[in-house]
N, C-alpha and C positions, 0 to 999 in steps of 0.2 A: 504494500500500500504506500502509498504517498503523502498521504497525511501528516503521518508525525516528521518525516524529513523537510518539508514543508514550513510545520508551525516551528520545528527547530532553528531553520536556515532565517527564517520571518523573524524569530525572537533574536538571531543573533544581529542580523541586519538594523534591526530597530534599536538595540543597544548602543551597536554603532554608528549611527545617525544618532541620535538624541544625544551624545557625548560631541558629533562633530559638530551639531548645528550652533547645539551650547558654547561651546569653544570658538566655533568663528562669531557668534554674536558678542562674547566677550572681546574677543580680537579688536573686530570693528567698534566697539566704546572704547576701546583704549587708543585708538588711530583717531577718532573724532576726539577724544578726549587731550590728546598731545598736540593735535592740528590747530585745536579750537577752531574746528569747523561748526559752522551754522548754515541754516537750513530757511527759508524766507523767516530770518529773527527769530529765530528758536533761541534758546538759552544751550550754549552748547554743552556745558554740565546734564541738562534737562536730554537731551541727545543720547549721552552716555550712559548716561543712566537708564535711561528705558532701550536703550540698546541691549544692557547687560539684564538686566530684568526681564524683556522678550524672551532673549534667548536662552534664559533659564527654564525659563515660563514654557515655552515651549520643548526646551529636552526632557524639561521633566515627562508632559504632556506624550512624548516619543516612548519615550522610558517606559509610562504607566501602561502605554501601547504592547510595549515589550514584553511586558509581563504577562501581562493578559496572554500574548503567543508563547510565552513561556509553560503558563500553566495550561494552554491547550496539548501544547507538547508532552508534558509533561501525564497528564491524568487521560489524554489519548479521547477525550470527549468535545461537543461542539461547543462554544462559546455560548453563553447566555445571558439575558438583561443588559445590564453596562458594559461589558468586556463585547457582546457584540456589538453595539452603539460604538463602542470605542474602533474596534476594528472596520467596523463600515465609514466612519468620521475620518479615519487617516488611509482608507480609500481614495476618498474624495479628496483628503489634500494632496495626497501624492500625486491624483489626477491634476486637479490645479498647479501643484509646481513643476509638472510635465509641461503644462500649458505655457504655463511663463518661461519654461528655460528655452521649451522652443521659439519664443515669441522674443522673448525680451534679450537673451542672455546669448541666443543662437549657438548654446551648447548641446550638441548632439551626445555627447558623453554625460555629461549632466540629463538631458530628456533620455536618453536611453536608460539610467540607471532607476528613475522615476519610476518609468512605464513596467522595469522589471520590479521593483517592492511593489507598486500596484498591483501585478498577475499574481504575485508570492501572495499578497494581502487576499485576491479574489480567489484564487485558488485555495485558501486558506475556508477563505467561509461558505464557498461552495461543493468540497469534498467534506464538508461537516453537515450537508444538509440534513432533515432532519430524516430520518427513513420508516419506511411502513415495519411495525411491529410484527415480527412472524406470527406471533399467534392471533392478530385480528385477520391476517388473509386467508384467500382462503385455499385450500391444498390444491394443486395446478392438476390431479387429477381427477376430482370432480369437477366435472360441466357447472355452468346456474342451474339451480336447483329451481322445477317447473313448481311455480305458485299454487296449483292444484296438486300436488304428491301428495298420496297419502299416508306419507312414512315423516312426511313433515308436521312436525307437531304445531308449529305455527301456523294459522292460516294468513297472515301477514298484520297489518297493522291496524289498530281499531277505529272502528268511523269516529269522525271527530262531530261529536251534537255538540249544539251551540250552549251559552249558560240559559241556564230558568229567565225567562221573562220577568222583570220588576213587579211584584201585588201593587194594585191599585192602591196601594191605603197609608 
């Protein structure tokens, strides 16, 4: 199966992005922060500082991602409630920063690497789908079973009468 090398290769991936993003966010506040560059009248402290706070804010945001592929890894089960919110949520960005590298940054090495955590992320949560229960189906060598058998104890399902009419009173 593919699944667990999958949420493993995702969880390593995601470690490793949420430490680089973090890292070059810190970079670029300490380059704005040395330059004293501003930004139409920004306060270039104010620059620097939500430089290094984004980019925290967001590896963490990676990180928590990570984990979440960690513990799919790990317990060999589909992602549920927030852990898939989370992993569908960093679907979407990785689609958008595909977007932009091709668009803005004209890095084919950058949009290519995108587009592959995306497939990792989508392959992730759709080899996790969820799967029909063996014992609700039904055994592939009985046919449908005809509504009138008499060896069927059901005769299907009860008419539906409507409630009692309201008393006048």
């Amino acid at each position: 199966m593919v699944r667990r090398p999958v949420a493993w290769i995702l969880a390593v991936v995601l470690f490793v992005e949420a430490f680089g993003v973090a890292a070059l966010n810190w970079f670029l506040g300490i380059v704005a922060d040395r330059q004293n560059m501003s930004l139409a009248g920004i306060d270039p402290d104010a620059m620097s500082v939500s430089s290094k706070v984004g980019g925290v804010l967001f590896g963490l945001y990676f990180l928590l991602c990570a984990v979440v592929a960690l513990l799919v890894a790990i317990r060999d089960r589909a992602p549920a409630g927030l852990g898939r919110i989370l992993l569908i949520s960093v679907a979407v960005v990785h689609g958008l920063l595909a977007a932009f590298a091709w668009a803005m940054v004209e890095g084919k090495a950058a949009f290519a690497f995108m587009v592959v955590v995306l497939g990792l992320v989508i392959l992730l949560l759709m080899t996790y789908d969820r799967l029909e229960d063996p014992s609700d189906a039904a055994p592939a060598s009985e046919g449908p079973k005809d509504p009138k058998d008499p060896e069927r104890p059901d005769k299907g399902p009860a008419p539906i009468t409507p409630p009692p009419a309201p008393s006048p009173s």
